[in-house]
C-alpha positions in Angstrom: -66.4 -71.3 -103.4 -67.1 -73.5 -100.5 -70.0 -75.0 -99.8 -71.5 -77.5 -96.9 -71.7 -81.4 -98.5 -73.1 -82.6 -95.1 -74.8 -81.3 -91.8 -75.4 -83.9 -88.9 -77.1 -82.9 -85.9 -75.0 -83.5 -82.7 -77.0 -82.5 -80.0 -78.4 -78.8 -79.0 -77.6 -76.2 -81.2 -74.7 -78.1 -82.6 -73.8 -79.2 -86.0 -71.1 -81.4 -87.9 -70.5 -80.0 -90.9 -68.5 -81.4 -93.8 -67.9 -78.6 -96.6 -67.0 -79.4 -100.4 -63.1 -79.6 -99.5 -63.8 -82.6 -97.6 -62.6 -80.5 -93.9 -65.2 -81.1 -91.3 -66.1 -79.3 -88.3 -68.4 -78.9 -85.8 -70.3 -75.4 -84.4 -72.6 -74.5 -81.9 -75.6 -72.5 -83.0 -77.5 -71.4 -79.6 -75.9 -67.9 -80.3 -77.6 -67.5 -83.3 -81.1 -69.2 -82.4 -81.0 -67.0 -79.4 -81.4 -63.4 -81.4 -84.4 -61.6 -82.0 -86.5 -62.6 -85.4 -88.8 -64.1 -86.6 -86.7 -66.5 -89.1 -84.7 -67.6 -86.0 -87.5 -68.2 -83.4 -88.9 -71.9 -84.9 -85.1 -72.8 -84.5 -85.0 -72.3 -80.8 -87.1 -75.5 -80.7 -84.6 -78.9 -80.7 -86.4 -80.7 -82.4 -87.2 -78.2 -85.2 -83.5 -77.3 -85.4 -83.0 -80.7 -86.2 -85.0 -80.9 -89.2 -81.8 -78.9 -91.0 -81.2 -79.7 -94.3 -78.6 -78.7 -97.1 -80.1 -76.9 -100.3 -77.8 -75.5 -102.5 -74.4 -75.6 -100.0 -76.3 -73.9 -97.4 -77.9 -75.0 -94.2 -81.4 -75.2 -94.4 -84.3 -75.1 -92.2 -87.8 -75.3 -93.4 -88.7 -72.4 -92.8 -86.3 -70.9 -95.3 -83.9 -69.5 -92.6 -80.7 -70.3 -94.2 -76.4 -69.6 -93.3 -74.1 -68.7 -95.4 -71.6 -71.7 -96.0 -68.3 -69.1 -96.9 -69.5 -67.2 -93.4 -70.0 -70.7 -91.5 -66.3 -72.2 -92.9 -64.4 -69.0 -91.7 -66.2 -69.1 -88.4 -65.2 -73.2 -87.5 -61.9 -72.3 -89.6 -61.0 -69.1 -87.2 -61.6 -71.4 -84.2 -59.5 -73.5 -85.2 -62.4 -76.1 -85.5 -61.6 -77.6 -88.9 -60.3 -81.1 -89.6 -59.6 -83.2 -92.5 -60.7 -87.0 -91.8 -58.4 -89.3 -92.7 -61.3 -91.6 -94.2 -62.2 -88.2 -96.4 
């Protein structure tokens, strides 16, 4: 199973993520922060959204909103986002 090693905040919505087979890629999340709920509304701040962490192979926010790291990889994968660093 894949899970997320590292998140890096870019700028926005967007995140770097590196998963545990060392590919790396980056995705926008204003489509996400933008629907209705109350997990997702704290994330529609910047600077909240920044405060993402990764607990258990997932990214985190504080508030317990959390994505799926197997959903995440086929969503950066199908968009032909992922890379493999050659300083892996």
């Amino acid at each position: 199973m894949i899970k997320v090693s590292k998140i890096q905040w870019l700028d926005g919505y967007r995140l770097r993520v590196r998963f545990t087979d060392d590919t790396v890629g980056d995705y926008d999340f204003a489509k996400i922060v933008n629907e209705r709920g109350p997990m997702v509304e704290p994330l529609r701040d910047v600077e909240y959204f920044k405060r993402v962490f990764v607990e258990f192979g997932a990214p985190t926010w504080p508030n317990g909103f959390d994505v799926a790291p197997d959903w995440l990889y086929r969503e950066i994968a199908n968009a032909g986002g992922l890379s493999r660093p050659a300083h892996a």
